[in-house]
MARZA-939267 format. One line per 2 residues: number of its first residue (from 1); their letters; for each residue z, y, x of C-alpha. Coordinates in steps of 0.2 Angstrom, whole numbers, plus 5000, padded with zeros to 4 digits. Example, Ala and Ser with C-alpha at 12.3 -4.5 7.8 and 13.67 -1.06 7.14 Angstrom:
REM residues 2
1 = as = 5039:4978:5062  5036:4995:5068
This chain:
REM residues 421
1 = xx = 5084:4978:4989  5088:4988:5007
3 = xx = 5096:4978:5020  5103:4987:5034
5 = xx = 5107:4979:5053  5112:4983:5070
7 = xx = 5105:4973:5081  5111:4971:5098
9 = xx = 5099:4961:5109  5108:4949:5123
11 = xx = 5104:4949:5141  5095:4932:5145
13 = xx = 5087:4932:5166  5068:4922:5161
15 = xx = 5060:4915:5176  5042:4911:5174
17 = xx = 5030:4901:5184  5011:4905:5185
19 = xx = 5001:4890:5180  4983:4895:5185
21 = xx = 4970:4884:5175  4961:4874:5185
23 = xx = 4942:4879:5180  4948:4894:5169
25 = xx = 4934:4907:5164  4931:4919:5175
27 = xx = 4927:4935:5161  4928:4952:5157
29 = xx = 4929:4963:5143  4928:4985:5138
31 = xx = 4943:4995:5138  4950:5001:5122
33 = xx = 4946:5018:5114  4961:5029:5108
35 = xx = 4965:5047:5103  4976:5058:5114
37 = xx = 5066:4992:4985  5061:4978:4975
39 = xx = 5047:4974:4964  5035:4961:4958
41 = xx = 5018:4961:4969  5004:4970:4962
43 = xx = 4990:4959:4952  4974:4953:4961
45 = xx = 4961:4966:4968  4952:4968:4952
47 = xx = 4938:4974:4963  4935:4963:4978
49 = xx = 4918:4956:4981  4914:4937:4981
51 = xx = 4900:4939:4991  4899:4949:5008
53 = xx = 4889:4964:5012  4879:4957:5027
55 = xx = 4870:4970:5034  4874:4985:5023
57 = xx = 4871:5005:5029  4881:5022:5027
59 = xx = 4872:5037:5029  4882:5055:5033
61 = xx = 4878:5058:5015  4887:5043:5007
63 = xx = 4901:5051:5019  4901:5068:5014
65 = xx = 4903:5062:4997  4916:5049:4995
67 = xx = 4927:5049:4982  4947:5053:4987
69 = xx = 4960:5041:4986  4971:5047:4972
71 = xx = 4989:5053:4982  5005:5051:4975
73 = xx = 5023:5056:4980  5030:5042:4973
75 = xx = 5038:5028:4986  5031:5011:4987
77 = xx = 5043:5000:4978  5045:4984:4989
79 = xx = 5059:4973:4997  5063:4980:5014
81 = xx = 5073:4974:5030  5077:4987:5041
83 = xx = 5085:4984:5059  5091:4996:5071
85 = xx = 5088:4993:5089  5098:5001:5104
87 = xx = 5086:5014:5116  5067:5015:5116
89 = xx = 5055:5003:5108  5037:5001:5105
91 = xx = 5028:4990:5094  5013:4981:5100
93 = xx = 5010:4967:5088  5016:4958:5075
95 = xx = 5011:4942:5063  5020:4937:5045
97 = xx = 5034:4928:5054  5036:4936:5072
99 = xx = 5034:4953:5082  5032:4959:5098
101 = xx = 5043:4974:5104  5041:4983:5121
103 = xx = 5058:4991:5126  5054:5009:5137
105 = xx = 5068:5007:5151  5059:5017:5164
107 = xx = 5059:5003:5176  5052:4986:5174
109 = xx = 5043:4983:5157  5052:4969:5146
111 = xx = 5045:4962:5130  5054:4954:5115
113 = xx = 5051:4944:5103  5059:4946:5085
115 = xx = 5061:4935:5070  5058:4946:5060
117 = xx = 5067:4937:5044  5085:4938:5052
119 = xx = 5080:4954:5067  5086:4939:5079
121 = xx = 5080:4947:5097  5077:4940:5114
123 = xx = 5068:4944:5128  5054:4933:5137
125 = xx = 5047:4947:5150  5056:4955:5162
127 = xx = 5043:4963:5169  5025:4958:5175
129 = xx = 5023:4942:5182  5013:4950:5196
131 = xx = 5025:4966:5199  5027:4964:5215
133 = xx = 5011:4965:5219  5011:4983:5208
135 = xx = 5004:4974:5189  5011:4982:5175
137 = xx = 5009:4976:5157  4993:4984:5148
139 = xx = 4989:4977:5128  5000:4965:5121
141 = xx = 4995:4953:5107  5005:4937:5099
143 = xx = 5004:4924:5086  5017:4914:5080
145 = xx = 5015:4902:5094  5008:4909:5107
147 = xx = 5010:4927:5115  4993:4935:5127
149 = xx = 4997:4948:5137  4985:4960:5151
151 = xx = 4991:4965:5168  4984:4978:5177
153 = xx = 4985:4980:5195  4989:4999:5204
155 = xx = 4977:5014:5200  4969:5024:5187
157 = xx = 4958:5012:5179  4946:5026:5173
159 = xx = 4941:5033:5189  4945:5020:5202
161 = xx = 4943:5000:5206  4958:4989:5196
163 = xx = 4962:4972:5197  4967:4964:5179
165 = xx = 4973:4949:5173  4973:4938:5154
167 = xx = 4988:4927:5153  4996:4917:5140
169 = xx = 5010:4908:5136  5019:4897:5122
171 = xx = 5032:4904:5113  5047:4890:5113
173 = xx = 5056:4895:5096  5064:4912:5100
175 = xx = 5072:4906:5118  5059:4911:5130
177 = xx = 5042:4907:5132  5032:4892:5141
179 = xx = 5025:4894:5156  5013:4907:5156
181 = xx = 4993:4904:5160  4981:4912:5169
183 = xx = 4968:4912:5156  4954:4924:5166
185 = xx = 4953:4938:5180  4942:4951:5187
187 = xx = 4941:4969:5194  4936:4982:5184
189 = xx = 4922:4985:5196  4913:4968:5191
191 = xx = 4921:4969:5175  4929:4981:5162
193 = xx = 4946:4975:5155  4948:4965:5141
195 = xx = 4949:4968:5122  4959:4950:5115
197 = xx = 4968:4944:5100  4975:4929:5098
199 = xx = 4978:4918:5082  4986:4902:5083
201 = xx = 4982:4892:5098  4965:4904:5102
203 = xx = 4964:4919:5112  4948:4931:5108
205 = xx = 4942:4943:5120  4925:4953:5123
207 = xx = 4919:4952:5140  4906:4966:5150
209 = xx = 4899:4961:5167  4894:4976:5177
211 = xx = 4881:4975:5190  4883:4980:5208
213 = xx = 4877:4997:5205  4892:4998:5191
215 = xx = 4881:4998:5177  4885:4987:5160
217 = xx = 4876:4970:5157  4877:4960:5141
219 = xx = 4893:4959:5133  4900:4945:5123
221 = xx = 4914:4939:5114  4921:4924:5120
223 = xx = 4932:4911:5109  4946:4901:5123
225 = xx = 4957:4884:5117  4972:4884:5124
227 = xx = 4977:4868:5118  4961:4859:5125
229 = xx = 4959:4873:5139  4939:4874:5134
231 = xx = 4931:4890:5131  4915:4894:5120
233 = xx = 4904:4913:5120  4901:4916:5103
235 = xx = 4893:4931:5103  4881:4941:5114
237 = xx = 4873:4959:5111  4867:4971:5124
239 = xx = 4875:4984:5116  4893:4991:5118
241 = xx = 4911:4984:5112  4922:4995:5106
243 = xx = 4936:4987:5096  4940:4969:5095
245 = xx = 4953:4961:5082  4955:4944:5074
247 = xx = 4956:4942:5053  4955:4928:5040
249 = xx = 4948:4917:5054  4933:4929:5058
251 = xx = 4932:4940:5073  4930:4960:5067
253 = xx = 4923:4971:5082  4913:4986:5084
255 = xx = 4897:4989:5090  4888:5004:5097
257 = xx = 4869:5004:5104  4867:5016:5117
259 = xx = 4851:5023:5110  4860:5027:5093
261 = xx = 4875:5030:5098  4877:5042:5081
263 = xx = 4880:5024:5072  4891:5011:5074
265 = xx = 4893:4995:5066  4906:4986:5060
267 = xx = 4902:4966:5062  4911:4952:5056
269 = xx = 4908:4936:5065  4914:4918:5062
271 = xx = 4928:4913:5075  4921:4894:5075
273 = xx = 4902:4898:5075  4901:4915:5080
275 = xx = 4888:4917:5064  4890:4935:5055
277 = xx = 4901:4935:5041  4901:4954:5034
279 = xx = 4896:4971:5042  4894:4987:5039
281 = xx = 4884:5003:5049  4893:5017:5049
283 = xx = 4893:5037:5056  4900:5039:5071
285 = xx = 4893:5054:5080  4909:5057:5087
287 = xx = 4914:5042:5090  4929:5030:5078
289 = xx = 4946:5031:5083  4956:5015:5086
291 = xx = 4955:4999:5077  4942:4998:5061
293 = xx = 4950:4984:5048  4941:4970:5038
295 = xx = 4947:4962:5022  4937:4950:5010
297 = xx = 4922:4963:5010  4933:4980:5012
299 = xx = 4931:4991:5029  4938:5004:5033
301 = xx = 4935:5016:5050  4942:5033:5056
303 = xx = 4927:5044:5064  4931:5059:5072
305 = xx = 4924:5074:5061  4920:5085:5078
307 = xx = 4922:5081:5095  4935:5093:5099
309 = xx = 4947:5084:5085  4962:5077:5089
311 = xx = 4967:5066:5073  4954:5057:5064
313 = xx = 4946:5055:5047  4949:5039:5034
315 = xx = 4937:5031:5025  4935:5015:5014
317 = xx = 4919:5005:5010  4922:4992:4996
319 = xx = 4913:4975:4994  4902:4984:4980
321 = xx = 4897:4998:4991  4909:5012:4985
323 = xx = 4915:5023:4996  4931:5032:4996
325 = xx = 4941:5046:5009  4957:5049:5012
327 = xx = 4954:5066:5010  4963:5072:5026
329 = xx = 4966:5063:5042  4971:5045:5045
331 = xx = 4970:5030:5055  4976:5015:5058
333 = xx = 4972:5006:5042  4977:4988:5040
335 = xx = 4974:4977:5025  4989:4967:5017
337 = xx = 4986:4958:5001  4982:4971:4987
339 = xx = 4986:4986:4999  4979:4992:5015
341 = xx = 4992:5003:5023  4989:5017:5034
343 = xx = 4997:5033:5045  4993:5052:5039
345 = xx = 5001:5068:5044  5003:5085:5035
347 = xx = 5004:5104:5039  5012:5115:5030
349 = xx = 5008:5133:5035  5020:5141:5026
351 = xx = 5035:5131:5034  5026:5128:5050
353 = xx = 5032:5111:5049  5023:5093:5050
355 = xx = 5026:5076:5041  5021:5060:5049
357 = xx = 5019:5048:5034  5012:5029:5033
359 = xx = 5006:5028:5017  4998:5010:5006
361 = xx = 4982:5012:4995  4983:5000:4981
363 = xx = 4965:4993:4982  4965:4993:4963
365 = xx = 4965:5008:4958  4963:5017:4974
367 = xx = 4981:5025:4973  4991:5029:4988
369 = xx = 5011:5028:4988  5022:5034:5002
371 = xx = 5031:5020:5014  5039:5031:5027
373 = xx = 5039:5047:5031  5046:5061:5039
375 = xx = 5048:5076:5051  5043:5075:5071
377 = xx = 5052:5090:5073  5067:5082:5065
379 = xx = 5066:5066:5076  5057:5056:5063
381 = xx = 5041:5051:5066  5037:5032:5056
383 = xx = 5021:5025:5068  5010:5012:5055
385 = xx = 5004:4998:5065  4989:4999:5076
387 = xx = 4975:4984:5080  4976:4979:5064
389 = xx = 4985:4964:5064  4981:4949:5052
391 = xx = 4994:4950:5040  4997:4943:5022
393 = xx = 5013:4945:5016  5021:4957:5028
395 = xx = 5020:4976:5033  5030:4985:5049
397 = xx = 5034:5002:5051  5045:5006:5067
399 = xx = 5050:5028:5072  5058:5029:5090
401 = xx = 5071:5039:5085  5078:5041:5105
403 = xx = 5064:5053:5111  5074:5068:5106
405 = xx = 5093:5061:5104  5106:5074:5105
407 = xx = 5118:5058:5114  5115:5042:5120
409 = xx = 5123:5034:5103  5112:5044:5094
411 = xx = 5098:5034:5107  5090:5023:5094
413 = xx = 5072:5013:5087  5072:5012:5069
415 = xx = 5061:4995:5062  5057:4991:5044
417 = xx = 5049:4975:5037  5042:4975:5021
419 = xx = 5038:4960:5009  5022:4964:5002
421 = x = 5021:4946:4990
């Protein structure tokens, strides 16, 4: 069943005061990479491993010739909530219970919060806590207790000195958050910005020292309390982070040696121990776009075929060591039960025209249905969710439907939450 609400967000002024923590870490981290109904649930993954993979190998050859998702034009058949929004709104993060909006106002940033069984609304940011001083909000991530946030100071990060900052702060039911923490701080001279998650009380980010010449040091992932304000290195590798995301209570991130840098591998580490858990060496010779996604011995990656590409490739590697393709571009896969959902886009020649569809691959028989789709040049472009976010029951789909509004009614963000039990 299709349930349908306007939802009309109140005004609510949130002052927040800057607790710094008294022996917080001083660390560091890599900036991201990025490219310019109702039925029962589906039965268990007939195919999921019981054992993990630790320390598997994909050559370009087991690449070339993976098998192709078997596409369908039929719909996914799930219950769905779908809530209309008033103006411009982005979609950062999410968990089973709770999201994270930006709303685009052209001035100061505000982020919401949304229960996202009822669409209940409020806002907890107005802006940076730091905006006087020129931060804007960078990556947004949340849990259902707490939301992490960056802010990054004045400047082009990528060809000048920044300052940035990780904060954090309770979420107080759905009225405004606690007061926000200075959980660590540097400049991107001394020290790349963050890649964090957080999941429950913890907030996960990588950390890159550079030296005074500017080149990279060690790199490590460091696991930070916020209920006993302690924080742990789990993990340390010369080579580079690239990605950084938390699932199933293990830390996903990708790694690239700079003397290989054709290959990148996909490790899985505990949160609690930092020991590996699952990984996966993959092509790369033109680097992966976005966030690569983890599941109970499933990966999935999106390399770029050629460097001049602007969309990437989909692949998935089961627990078994089959490997399977999307068969034309995709990216942003995230795993949710028996599915791992994902964006595509088609081109008809004939028409000229362009679909934008998030599509779910049932993990059983390696079939993909359609969840939303449509036209940019119609004004509908569905955006799946990026960073993979650790998900078990829930899927959000959300098309900014104002970019190209013929009036300010017409001015509208589109979300959809789907019950994947």
């Amino acid at each position: 069943m299709r349930q349908r609400r306007a939802v009309h967000a109140s005004t609510l002024r949130v002052v927040l005061v800057v607790m710094l923590l008294a022996g917080a870490l001083s660390a560091c981290g890599h900036s991201t990479l990025a490219p310019s109904r109702t039925t029962s649930s589906a039965s268990a993954v007939a195919s999921t491993p019981a054992s993990c993979r630790s320390g598997g190998s994909l050559t370009d050859g087991d690449v070339a010739t993976a098998e192709h998702f078997t596409r369908t034009v039929d719909g996914l058949d799930l219950p769905m909530r779908e809530y209309v929004l008033t103006g411009s709104w982005h979609l950062p993060d999410t968990t089973d219970r709770v999201a994270a909006l930006r709303r685009n106002t052209g001035e100061r940033q505000q982020v919401w919060l949304m229960r996202l069984a009822e669409g209940r609304m409020q806002r907890v940011l107005l802006g940076a806590t730091q905006s006087a001083a020129g931060f804007t909000i960078g990556s947004i991530r949340i849990s259902d207790t707490w939301l992490a946030w960056e802010e990054v100071g004045p400047g082009d990060d990528l060809r000048q000195t920044v300052e940035w900052r990780l904060y954090a702060a309770p979420i107080r039911g759905l009225r405004a958050l606690g007061d926000p923490r200075l959980i660590t701080s540097a400049s991107s001279a001394t020290a790349s910005r963050p890649l964090f998650d957080v999941a429950g009380s913890r907030v996960v980010w990588t950390s890159t020292g550079r030296d005074e010449l500017g080149e990279r040091k060690a790199s490590h992932i460091v696991r930070y309390d916020l209920d006993s304000e302690r924080g742990k290195v789990v993990y340390t590798t010369e080579n580079l982070l690239e990605s950084l995301s938390l699932k199933n209570g293990c830390v996903l991130v990708s790694e690239t040696d700079a003397a290989r840098p054709a290959l990148t591998s996909l490790q899985v580490l505990d949160l609690a121990t930092g020991e590996k858990v699952d990984a996966l060496q993959v092509p790369s010779a033109h680097s992966l776009s976005h966030w690569p996604a983890w599941q109970k011995g499933w990966f999935a990656w999106t390399p770029f075929a050629a460097g001049e590409d602007t969309y990437p490739a989909l692949y998935v590697a089961s627990g078994n060591g089959d490997v399977f393709a999307e068969g034309s571009w995709g990216v942003d896969p995230c795993f949710v039960g028996d599915y791992m959902f994902f964006q595509t886009q088609r081109f008809d020649p004939r028409r000229g025209a362009r679909t934008v569809e998030v599509r779910a691959l049932r993990l059983r028989d390696m079939t993909t249905f359609v969840v939303d789709s449509g036209s940019p040049d119609e004004n509908e472009w569905w955006q799946a969710l990026v960073g993979a976010p650790d998900l078990r029951r829930t899927y959000v789909t959300i098309a900014d439907r104002s970019l190209f509004a013929e009036s300010a009614a017409d001015a509208q963000t589109v979300v959809r939450i789907y019950d994947v039990r």
